[in-house]
Backbone as JSON Lines, residues from 0, in Angstrom:
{"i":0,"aa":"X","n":[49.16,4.13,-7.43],"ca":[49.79,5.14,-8.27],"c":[49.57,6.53,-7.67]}
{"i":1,"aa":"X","n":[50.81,7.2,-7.63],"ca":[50.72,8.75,-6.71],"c":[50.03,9.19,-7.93]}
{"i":2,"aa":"X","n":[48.87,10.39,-7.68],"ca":[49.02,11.53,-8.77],"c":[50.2,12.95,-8.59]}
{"i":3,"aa":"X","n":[50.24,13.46,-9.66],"ca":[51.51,14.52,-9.56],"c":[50.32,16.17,-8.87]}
{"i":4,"aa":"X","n":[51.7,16.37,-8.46],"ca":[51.28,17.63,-7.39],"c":[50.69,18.65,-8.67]}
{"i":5,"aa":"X","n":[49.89,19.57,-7.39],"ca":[49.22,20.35,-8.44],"c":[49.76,22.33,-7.58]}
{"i":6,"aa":"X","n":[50.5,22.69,-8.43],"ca":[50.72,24.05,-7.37],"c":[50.39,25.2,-8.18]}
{"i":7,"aa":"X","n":[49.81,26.36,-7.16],"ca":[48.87,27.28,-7.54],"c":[50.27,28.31,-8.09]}
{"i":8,"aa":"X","n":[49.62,28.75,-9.33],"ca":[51.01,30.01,-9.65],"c":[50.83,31.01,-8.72]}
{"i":9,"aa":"X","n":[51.89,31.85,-8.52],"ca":[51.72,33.13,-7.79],"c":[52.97,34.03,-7.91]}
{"i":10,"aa":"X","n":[52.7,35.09,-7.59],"ca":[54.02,35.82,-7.4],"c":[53.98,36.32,-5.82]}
{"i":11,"aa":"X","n":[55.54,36.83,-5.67],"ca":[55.57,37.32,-4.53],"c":[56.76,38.28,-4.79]}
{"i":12,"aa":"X","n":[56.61,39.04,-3.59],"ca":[57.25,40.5,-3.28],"c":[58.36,40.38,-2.19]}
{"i":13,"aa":"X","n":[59.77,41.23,-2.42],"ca":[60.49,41.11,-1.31],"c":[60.52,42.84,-1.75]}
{"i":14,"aa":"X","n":[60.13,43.64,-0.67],"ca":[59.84,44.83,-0.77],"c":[60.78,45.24,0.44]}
{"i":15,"aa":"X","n":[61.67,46.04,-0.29],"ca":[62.43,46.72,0.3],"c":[62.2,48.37,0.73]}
{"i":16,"aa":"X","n":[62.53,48.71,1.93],"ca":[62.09,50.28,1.79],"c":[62.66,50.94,0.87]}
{"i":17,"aa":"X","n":[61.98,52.72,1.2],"ca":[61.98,53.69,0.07],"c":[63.91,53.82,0.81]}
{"i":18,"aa":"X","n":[64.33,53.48,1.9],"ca":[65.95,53.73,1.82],"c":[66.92,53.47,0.95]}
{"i":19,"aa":"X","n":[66.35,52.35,0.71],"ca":[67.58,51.48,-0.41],"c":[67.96,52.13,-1.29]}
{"i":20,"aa":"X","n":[69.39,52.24,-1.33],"ca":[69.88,51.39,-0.84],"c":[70.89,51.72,0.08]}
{"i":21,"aa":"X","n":[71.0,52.6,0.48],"ca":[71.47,53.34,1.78],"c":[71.37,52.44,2.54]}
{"i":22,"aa":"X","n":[70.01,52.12,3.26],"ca":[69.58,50.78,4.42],"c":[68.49,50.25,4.07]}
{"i":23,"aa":"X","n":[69.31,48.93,3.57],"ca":[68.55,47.3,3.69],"c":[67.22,47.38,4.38]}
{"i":24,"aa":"X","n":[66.53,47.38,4.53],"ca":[64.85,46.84,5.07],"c":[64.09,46.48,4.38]}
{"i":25,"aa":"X","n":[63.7,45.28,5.66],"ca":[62.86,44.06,4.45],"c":[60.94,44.08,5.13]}
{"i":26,"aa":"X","n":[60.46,44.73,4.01],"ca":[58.69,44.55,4.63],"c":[58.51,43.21,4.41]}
{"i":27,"aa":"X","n":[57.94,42.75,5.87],"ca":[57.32,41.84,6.55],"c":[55.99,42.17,7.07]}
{"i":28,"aa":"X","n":[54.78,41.11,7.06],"ca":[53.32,41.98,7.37],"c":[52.93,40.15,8.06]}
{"i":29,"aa":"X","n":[52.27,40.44,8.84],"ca":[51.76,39.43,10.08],"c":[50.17,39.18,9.28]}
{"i":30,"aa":"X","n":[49.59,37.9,9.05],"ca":[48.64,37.66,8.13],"c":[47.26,37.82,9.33]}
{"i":31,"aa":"X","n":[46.62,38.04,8.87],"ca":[45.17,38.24,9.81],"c":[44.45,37.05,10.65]}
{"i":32,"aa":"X","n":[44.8,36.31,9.67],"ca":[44.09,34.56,10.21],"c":[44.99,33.86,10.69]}
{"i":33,"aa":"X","n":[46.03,34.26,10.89],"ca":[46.66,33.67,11.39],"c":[47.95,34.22,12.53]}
{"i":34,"aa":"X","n":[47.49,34.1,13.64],"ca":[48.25,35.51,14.24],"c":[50.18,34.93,14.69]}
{"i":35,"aa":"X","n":[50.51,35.76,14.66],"ca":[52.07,35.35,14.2],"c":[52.77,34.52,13.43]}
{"i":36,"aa":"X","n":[52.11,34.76,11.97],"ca":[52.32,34.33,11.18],"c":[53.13,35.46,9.63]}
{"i":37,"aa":"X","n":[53.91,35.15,10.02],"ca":[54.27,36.81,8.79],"c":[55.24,36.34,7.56]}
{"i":38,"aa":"X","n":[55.03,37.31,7.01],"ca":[55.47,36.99,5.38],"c":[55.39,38.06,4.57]}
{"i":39,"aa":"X","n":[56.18,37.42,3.26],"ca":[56.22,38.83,2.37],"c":[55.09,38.52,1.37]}
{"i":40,"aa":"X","n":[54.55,40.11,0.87],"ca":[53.26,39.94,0.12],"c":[53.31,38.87,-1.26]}
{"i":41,"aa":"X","n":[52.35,38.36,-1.66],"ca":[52.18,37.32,-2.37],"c":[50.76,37.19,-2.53]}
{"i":42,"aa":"X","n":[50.48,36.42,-3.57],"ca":[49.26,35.92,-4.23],"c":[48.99,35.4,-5.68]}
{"i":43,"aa":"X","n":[48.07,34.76,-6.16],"ca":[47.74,34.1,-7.56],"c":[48.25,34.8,-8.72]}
{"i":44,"aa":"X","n":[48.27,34.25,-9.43],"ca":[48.58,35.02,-10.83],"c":[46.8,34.4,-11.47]}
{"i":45,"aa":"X","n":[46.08,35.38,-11.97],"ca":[45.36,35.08,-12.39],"c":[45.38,34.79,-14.09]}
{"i":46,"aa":"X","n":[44.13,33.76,-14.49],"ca":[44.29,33.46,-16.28],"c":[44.75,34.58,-16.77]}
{"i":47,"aa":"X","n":[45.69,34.04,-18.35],"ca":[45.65,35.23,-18.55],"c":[46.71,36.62,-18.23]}
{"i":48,"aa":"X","n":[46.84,36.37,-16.84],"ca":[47.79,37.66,-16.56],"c":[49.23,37.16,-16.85]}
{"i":49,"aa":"X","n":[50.05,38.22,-16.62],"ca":[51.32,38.07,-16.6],"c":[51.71,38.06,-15.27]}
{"i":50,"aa":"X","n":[52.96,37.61,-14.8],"ca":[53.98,37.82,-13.92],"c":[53.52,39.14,-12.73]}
{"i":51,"aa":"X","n":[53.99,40.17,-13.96],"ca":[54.33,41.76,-13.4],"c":[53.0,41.62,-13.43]}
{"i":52,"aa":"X","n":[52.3,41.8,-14.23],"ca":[50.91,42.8,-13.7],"c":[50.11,41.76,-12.41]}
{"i":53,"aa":"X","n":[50.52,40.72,-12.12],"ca":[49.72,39.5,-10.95],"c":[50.62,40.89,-9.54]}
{"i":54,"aa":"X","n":[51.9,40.85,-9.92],"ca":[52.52,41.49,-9.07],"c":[52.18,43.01,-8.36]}
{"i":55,"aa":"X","n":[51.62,43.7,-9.36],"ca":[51.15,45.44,-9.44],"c":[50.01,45.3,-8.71]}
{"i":56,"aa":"X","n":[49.17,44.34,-9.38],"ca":[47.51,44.31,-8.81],"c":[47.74,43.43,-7.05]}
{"i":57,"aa":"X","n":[48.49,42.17,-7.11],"ca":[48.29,42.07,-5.45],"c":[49.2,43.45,-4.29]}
{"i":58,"aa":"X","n":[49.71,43.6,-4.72],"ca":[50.19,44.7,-4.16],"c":[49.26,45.69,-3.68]}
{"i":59,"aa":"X","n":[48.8,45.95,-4.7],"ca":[47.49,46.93,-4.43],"c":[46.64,46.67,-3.97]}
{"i":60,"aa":"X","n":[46.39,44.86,-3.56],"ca":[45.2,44.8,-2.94],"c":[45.46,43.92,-1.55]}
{"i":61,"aa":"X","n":[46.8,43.92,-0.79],"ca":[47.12,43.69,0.01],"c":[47.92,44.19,0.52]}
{"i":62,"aa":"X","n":[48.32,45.29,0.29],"ca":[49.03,46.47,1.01],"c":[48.76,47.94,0.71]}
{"i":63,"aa":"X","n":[47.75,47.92,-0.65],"ca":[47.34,49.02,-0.6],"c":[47.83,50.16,-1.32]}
{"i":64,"aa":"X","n":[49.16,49.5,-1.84],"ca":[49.83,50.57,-3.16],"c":[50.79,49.74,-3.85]}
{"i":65,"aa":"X","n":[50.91,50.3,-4.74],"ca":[51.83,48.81,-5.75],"c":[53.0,50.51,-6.53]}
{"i":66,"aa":"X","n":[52.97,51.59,-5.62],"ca":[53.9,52.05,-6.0],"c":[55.56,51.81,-5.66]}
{"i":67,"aa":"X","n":[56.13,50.79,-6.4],"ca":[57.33,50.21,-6.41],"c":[58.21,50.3,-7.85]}
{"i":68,"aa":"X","n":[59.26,50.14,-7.41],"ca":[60.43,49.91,-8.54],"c":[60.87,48.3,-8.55]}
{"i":69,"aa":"X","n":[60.6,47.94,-9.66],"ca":[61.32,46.78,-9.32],"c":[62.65,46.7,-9.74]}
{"i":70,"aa":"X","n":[63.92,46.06,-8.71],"ca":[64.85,46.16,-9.01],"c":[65.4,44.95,-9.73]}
{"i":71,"aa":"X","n":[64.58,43.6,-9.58],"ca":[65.15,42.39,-10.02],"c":[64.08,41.48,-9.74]}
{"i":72,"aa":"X","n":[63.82,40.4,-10.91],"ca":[63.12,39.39,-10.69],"c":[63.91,37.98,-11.1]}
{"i":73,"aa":"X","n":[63.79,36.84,-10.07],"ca":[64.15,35.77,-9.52],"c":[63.98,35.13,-11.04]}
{"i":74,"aa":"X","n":[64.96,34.45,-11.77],"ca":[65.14,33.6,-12.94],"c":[64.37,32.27,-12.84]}
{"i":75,"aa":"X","n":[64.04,31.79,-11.59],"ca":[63.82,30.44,-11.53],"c":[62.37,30.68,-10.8]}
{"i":76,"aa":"X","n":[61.23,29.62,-11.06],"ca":[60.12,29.77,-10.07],"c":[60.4,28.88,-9.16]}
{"i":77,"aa":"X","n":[60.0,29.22,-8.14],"ca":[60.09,28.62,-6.97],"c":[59.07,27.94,-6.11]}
{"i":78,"aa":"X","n":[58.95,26.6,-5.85],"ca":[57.87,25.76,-5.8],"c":[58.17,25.5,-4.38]}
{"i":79,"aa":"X","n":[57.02,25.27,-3.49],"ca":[56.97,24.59,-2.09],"c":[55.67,23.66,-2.11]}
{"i":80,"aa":"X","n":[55.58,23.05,-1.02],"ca":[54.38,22.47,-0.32],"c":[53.79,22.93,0.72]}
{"i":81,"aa":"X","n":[52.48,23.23,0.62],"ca":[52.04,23.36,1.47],"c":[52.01,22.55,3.3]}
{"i":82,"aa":"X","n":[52.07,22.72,3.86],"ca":[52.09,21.94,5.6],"c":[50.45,20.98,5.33]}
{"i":83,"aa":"X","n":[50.52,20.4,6.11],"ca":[49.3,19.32,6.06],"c":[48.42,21.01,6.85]}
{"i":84,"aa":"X","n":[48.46,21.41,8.06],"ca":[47.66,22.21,8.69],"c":[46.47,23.32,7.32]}
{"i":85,"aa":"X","n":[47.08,23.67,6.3],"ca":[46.66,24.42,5.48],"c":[46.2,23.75,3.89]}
{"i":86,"aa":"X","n":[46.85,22.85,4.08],"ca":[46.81,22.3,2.57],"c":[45.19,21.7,1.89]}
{"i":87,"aa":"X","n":[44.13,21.34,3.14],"ca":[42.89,21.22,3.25],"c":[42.25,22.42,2.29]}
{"i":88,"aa":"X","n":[42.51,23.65,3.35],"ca":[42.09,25.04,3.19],"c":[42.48,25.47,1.49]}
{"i":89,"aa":"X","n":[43.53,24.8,0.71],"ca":[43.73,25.04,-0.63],"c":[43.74,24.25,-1.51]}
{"i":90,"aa":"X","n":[42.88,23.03,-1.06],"ca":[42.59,22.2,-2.01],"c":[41.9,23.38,-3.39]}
{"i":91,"aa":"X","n":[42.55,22.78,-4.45],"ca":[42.76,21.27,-5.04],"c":[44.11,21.07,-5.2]}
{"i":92,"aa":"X","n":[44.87,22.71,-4.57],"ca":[46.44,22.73,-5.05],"c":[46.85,21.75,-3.44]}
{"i":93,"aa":"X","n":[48.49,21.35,-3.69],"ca":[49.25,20.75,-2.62],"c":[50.23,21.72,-2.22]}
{"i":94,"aa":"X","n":[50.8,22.95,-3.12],"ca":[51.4,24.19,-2.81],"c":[51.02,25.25,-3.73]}
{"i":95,"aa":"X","n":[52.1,25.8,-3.41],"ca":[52.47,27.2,-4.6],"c":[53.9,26.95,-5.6]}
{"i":96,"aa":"X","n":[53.94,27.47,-6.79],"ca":[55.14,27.79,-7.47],"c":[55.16,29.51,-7.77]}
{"i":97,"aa":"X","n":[56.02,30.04,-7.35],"ca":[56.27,31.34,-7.24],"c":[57.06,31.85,-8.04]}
{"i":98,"aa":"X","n":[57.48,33.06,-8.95],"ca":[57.75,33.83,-9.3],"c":[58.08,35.16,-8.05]}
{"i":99,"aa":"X","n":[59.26,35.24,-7.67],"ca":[59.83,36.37,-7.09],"c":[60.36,37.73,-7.57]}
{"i":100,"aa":"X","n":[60.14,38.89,-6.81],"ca":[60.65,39.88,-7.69],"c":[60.94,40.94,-6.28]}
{"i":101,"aa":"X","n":[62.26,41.44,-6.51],"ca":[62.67,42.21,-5.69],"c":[62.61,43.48,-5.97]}
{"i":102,"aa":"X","n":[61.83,44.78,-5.33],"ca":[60.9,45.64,-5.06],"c":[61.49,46.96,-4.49]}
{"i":103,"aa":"X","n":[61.6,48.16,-4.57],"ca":[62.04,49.32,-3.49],"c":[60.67,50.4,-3.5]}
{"i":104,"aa":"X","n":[60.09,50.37,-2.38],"ca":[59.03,51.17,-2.37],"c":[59.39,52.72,-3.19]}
{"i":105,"aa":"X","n":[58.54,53.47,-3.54],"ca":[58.72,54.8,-4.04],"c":[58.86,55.63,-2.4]}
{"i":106,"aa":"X","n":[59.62,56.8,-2.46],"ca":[59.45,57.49,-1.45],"c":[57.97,57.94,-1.06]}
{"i":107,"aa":"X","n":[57.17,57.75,-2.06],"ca":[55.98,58.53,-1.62],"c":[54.49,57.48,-1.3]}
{"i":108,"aa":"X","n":[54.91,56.26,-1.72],"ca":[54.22,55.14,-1.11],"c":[53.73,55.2,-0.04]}
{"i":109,"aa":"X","n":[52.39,54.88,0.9],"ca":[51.8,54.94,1.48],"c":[51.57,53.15,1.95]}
{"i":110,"aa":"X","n":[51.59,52.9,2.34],"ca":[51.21,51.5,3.1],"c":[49.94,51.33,3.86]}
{"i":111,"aa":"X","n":[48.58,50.73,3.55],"ca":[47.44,50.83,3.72],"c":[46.67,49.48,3.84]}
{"i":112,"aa":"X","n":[47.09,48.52,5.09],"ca":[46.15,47.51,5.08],"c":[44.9,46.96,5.1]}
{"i":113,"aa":"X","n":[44.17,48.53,5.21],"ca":[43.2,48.16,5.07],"c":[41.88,48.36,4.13]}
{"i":114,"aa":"X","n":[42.95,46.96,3.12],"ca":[42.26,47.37,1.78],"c":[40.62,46.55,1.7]}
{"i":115,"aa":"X","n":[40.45,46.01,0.62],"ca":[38.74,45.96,0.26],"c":[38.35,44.24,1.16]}
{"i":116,"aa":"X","n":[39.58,43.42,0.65],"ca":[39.71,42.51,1.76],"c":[41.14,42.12,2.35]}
{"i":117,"aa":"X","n":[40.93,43.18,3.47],"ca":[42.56,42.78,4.26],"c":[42.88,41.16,4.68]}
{"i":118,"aa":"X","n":[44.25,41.41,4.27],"ca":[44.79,39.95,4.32],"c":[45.92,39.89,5.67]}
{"i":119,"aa":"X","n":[46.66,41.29,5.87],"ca":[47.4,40.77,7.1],"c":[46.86,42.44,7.67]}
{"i":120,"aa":"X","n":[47.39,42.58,9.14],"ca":[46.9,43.26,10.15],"c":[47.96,43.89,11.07]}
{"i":121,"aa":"X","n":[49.59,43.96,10.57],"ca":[50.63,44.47,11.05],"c":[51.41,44.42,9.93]}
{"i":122,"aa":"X","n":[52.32,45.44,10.07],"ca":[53.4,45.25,9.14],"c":[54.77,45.61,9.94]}
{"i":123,"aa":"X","n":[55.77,45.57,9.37],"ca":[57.27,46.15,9.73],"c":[58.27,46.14,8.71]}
{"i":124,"aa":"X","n":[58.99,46.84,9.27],"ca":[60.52,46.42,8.28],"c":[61.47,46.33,9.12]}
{"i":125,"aa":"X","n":[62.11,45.25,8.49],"ca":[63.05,44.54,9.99],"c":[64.52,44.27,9.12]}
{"i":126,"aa":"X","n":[65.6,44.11,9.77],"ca":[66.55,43.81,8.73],"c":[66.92,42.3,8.22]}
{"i":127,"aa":"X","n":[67.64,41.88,7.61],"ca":[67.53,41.0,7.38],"c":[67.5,39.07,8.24]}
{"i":128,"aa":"X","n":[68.39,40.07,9.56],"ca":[69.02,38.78,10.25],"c":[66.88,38.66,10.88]}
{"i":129,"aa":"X","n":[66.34,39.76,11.49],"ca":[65.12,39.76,12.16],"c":[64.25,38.65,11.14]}
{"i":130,"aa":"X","n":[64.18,38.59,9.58],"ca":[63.14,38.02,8.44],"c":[62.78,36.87,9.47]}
{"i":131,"aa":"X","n":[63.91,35.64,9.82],"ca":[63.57,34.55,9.62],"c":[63.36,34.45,11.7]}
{"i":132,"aa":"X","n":[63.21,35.55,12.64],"ca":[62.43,35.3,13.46],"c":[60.93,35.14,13.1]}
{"i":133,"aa":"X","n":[60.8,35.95,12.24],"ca":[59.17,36.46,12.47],"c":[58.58,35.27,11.46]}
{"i":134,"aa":"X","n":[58.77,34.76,10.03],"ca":[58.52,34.1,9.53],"c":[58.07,32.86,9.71]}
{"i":135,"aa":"X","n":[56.51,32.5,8.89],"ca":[56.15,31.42,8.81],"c":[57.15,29.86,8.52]}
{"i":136,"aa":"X","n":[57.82,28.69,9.7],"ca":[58.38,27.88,9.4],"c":[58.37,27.39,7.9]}
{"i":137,"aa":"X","n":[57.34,27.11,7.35],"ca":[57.53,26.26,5.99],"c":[57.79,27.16,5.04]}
{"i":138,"aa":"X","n":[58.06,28.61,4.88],"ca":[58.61,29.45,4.11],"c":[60.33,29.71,4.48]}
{"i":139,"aa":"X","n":[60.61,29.68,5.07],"ca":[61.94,30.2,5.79],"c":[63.31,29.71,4.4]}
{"i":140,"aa":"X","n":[63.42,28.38,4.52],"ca":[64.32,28.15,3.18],"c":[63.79,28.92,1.95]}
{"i":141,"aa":"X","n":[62.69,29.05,1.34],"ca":[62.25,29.37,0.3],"c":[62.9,30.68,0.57]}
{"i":142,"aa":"X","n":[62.45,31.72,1.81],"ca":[63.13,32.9,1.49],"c":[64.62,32.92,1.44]}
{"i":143,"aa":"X","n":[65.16,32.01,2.64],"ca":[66.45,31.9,2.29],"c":[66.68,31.84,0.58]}
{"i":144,"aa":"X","n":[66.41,31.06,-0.12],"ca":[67.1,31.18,-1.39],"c":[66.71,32.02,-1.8]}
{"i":145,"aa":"X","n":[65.83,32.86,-2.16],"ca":[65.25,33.59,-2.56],"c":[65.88,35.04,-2.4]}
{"i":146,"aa":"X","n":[66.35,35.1,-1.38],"ca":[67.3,35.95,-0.48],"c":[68.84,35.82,-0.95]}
{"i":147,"aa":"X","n":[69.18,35.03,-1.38],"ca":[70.51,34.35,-1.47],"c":[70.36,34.75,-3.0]}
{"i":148,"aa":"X","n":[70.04,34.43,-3.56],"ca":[69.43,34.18,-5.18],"c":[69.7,36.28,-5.58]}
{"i":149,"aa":"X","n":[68.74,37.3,-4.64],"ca":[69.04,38.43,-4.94],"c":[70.38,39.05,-4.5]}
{"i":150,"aa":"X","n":[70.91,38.14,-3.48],"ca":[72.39,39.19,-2.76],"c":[73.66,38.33,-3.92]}
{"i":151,"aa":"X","n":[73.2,37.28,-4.2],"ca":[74.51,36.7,-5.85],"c":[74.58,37.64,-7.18]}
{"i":152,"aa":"X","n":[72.99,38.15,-7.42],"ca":[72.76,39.19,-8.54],"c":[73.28,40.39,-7.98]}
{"i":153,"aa":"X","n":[73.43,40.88,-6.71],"ca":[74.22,42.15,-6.09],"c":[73.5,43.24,-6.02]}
{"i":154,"aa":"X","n":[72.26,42.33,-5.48],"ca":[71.06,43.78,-5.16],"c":[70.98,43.72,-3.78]}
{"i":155,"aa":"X","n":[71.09,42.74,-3.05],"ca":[71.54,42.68,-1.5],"c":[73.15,42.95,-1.28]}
């Protein structure tokens, strides 16, 4: 008998610059432990919290300012699996189910990785066709829809 998967809640960020919407740019940040490995910010939703505020607080503690607008959040959560390579490292979960929310920095945002415990060690903003060079393989569809999901609502 299989047991049923167990996936960690989280939210995540598609953070667009302070341009938008003039010009599209999508922050991308290269994770520390893992070198060419990049992605958009994300992390747990802790007991207890909500959505937005899981969203305000990782922000702030993996990039260092959570001064954003949000322009739209994703209707559906969005579930993956983890790769066998990592899935050890997060036992007891087998993935994540995500909550997405699409983001425009404030003009006066500051970008600061190196917060209390840095999690990635580069950042950029790249346009959209660049996302899915730089991106971690087992995320790539997820952003695709995810991506797809905000340009149908007509924020891309």
């Amino acid at each position: 008998m299989m047991s049923e998967k167990k996936y960690r809640p989280n939210v995540a960020a598609v953070i667009l610059s302070s341009k938008y919407p003039n010009i599209c740019e999508y922050f991308i940040a290269q994770r520390n432990d893992i070198k060419g490995a990049w992605q958009f910010p994300q992390g747990g939703i802790d007991e207890g919290e909500n959505p937005k505020d899981a969203l305000f607080r990782e922000l702030q503690e993996e990039i260092g300012t959570n001064e954003v607008e949000i322009l739209s959040e994703c209707s559906e959560w969005i579930k993956y699996d983890f790769p066998e390579t990592i899935s050890k490292k997060m036992y007891p979960f087998d993935g994540q189910i995500q909550k997405y929310f699409l983001v425009r920095l404030k003009p006066q945002a500051k970008i600061n990785l190196s917060t209390l415990e840095p999690e990635f060690d580069a950042y950029k903003f790249v346009a959209y066709q660049e996302i899915f060079q730089y991106v971690t393989h087992f995320k790539k569809n997820v952003y695709k829809n995810v991506l797809r999901y905000f340009k149908q609502e007509g924020f891309l």
